[in-house]
C-alpha positions in Angstrom: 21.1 22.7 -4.6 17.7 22.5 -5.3 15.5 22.0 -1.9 11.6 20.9 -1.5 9.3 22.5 0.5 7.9 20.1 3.0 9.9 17.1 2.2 9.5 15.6 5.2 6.5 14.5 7.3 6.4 14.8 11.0 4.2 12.8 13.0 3.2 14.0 16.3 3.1 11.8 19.4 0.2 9.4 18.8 -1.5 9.5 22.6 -0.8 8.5 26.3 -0.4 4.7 27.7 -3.1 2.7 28.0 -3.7 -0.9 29.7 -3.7 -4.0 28.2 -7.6 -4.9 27.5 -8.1 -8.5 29.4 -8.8 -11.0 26.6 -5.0 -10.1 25.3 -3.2 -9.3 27.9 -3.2 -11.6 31.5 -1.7 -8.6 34.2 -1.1 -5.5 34.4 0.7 -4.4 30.5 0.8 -1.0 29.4 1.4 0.1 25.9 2.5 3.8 24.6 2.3 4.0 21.1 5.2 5.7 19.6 4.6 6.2 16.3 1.6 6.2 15.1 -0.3 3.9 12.3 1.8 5.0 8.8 1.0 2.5 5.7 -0.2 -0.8 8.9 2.9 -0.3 10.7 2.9 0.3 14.6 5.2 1.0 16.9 4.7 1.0 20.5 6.8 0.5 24.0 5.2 -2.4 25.9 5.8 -2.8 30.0 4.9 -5.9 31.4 4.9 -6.5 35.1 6.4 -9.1 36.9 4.2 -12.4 35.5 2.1 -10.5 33.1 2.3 -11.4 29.4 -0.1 -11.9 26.3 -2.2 -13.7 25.2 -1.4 -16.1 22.0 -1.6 -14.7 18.4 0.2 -14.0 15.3 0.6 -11.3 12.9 0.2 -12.1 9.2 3.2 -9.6 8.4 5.6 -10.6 11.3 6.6 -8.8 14.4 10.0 -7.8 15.3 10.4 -7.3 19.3 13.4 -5.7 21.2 13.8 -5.8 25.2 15.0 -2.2 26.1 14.7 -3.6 29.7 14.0 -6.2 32.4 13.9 -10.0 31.4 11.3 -12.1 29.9 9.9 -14.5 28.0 8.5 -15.2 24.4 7.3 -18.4 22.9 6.9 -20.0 19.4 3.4 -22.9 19.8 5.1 -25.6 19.2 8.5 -24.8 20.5 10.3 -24.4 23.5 9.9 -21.2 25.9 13.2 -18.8 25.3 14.2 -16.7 28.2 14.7 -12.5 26.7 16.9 -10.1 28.2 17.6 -6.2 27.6 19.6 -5.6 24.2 17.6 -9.1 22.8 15.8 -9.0 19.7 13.0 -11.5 18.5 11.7 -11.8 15.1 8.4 -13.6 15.0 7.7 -14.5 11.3 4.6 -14.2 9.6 1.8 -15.8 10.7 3.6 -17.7 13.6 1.7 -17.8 17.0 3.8 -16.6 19.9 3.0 -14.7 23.1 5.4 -12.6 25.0 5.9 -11.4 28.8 7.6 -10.7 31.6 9.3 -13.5 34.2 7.7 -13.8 37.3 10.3 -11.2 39.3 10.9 -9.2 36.8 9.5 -6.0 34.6 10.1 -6.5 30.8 9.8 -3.7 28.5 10.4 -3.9 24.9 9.8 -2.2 21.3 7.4 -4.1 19.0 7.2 -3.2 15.4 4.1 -4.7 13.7 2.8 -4.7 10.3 -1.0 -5.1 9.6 -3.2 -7.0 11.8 -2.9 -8.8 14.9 -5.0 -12.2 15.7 -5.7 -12.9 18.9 -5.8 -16.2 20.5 -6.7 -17.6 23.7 -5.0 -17.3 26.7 -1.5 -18.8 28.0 -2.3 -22.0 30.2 0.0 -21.5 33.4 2.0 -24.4 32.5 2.5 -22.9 29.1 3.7 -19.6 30.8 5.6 -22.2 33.4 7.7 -23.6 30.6 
């Protein structure tokens, strides 16, 4: 068995939480990056509080989301608001605009994996958020 020396590379914890900067984020929404930037992909735990949620935009790539807890909601423009719950996974496709959050009573965290850029949008309308 032949082996390689250094066959594997180990990223280090990428940083602490920050907040979620105001024009993508309405609330309080932390994010803790949990792998850092490797080849445009991120990955990062994002806690929304009760009401909180983004901002529209889209991601050229995609975005794949999965609630590890609370309930929430995500929305395709165009489309009906779905309800999310712990164990849920959401696959936005490329270039589709959708924002994410939390329900009003409830904390929402989930995993996002996104490739490449993000494109913000403008804010959710409260009767978007409403449903």
């Amino acid at each position: 068995m032949t082996t390689k020396e250094n066959a594997m590379d180990v990223i280090r914890h990428p940083g602490d939480a920050t907040h979620g900067p105001e024009d993508r984020f309405l609330g309080d929404v932390w994010l803790w990056p949990q792998i850092g930037a490797t080849a445009n992909t991120e990955v990062r735990n994002v806690l929304f509080t009760p009401g909180s949620h983004s901002a529209w935009h889209r991601h050229p790539a995609g975005q794949v989301l999965h609630v590890t807890e609370g309930v929430g909601y995500v929305q395709a423009r165009g489309a009906e608001r779905q309800e999310i719950r712990a164990g849920d996974t959401v696959v936005c496709h490329p270039g589709e605009e959708h924002w994410h959050g939390a329900t009003p009573g409830t904390f929402m965290t989930h995993i996002a994996v996104t490739d490449g850029p993000t494109e913000w949008k403008e804010h959710v309308t409260d009767e978007e958020y409403r449903g």
